[in-house]
C-alpha positions as a printed Julia matrix, in Angstrom:
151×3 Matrix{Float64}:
 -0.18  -28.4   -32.29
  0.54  -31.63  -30.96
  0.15  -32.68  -27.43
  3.37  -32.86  -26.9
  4.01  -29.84  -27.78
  1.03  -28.51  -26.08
  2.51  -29.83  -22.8
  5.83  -28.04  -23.21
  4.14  -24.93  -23.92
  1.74  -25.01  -20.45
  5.08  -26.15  -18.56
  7.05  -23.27  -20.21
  4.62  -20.75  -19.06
  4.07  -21.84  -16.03
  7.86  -21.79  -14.86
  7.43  -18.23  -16.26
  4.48  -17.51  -13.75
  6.29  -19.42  -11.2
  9.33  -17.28  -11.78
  7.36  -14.5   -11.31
  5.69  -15.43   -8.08
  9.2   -15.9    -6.56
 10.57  -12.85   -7.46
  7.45  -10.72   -6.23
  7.58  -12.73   -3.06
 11.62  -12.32   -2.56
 11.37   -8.68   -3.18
  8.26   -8.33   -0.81
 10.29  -10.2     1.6
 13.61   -7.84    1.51
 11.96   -5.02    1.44
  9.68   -6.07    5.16
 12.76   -7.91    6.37
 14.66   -5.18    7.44
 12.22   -3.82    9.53
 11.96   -6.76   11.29
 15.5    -7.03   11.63
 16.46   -3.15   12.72
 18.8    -2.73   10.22
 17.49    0.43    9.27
 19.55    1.42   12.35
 22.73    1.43    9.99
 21.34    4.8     8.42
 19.93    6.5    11.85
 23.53    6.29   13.56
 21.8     5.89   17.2
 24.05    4.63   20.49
 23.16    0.86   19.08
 23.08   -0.06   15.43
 22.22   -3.32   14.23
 24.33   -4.53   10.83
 24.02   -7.89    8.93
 25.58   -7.79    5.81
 22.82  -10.32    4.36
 20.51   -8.07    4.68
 22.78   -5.34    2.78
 23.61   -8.01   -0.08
 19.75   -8.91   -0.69
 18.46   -5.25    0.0
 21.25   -4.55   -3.07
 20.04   -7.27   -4.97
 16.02   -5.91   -5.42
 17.05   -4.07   -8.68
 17.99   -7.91  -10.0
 15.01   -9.53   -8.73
 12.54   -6.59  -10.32
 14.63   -7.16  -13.86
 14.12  -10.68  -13.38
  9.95  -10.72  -12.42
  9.53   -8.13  -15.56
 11.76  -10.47  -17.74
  9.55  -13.92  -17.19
  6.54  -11.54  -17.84
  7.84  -10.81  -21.11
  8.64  -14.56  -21.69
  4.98  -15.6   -19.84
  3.75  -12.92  -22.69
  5.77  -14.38  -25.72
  4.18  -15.98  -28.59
  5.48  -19.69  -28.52
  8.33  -21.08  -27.01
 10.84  -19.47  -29.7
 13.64  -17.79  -27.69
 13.43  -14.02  -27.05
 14.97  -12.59  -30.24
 16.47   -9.34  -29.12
 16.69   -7.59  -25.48
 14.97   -4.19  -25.1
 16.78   -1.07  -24.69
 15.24   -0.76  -21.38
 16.11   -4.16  -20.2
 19.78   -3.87  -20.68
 19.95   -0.97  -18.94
 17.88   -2.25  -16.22
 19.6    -5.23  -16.25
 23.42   -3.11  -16.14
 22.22   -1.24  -13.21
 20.89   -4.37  -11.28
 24.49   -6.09  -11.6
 26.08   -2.7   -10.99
 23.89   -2.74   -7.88
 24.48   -6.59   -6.74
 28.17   -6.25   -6.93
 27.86   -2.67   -5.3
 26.04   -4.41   -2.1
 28.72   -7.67   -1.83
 31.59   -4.89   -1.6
 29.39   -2.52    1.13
 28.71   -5.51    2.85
 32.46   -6.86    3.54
 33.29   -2.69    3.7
 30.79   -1.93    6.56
 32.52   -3.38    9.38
 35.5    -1.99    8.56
 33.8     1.32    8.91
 32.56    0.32   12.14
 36.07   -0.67   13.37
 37.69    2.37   12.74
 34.43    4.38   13.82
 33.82    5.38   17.6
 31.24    2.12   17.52
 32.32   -0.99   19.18
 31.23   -4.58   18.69
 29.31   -6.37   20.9
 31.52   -9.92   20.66
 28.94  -12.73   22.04
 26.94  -14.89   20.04
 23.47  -13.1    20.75
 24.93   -9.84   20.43
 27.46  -10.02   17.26
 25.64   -8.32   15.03
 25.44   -5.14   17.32
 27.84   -2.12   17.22
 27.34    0.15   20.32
 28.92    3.78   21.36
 29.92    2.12   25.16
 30.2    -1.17   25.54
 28.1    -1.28   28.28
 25.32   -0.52   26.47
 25.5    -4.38   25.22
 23.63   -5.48   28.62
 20.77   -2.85   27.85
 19.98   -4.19   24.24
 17.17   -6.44   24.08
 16.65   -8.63   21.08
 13.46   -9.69   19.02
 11.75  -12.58   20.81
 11.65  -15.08   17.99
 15.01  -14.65   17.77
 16.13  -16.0    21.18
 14.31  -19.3    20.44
């Protein structure tokens, strides 16, 4: 093996490891973010419910990012740099229900305020508040937002 080639091969695995890194750290990071945001509030169906359809669309999106961290370990794994020579039965389904999933989330996400319109929820229309949907509207003045948020 030439040095050249030697090179390619230690960059070529390392983008895999790399790859995998940001996927296990994107996940980790959907998963804790809506916590932080409240957006589990969607599913309780309290007087105040906080919705951001980002949230919804990367939430959706975990079934991608866990095909995609178990695909560069497979390439990280690989003999060589030779391209993958045939998908596993397992990935392609995987992969199927990921995109299902992903394009599932982008059409929730655009639906869910919709929903809310037509619901007995109203929006709380300033710019600190938009992402709030409240039974009375005076419940807007009682909602207090995360501190690191205000800044």
């Amino acid at each position: 093996m030439e040095m050249n080639d030697f090179r390619k091969l230690i960059i070529y695995k390392l983008s895999a490891i790399f790859l995998m890194v940001f996927f296990a750290g994107f996940t980790y990071l959907v998963i804790i973010m809506p916590g932080v945001l409240g957006d589990y509030s969607i599913f309780a169906f309290g007087d105040i419910i906080e919705y951001n359809g980002k949230v919804v669309i990367s939430v959706s999106g975990i079934p991608l990012f866990i095909w995609g961290f178990f695909f560069s370990l497979r390439v990280l794994l690989h003999k060589g740099m030779k391209p993958l020579k045939k998908a596993t039965w397992i990935g392609s389904v995987w992969g199927g229900i990921s995109l299902a999933s992903v394009c599932l989330g982008f059409i929730v996400s655009f639906i869910l305020p919709f929903v809310f319109m037509f619901s007995s929820y109203t929006s709380c229309n300033t710019d600190t508040y938009s992402n709030y949907y409240v039974i009375h509207p005076d419940l807007c003045k009682t909602i207090v937002t995360h501190r690191w948020r205000d800044k």
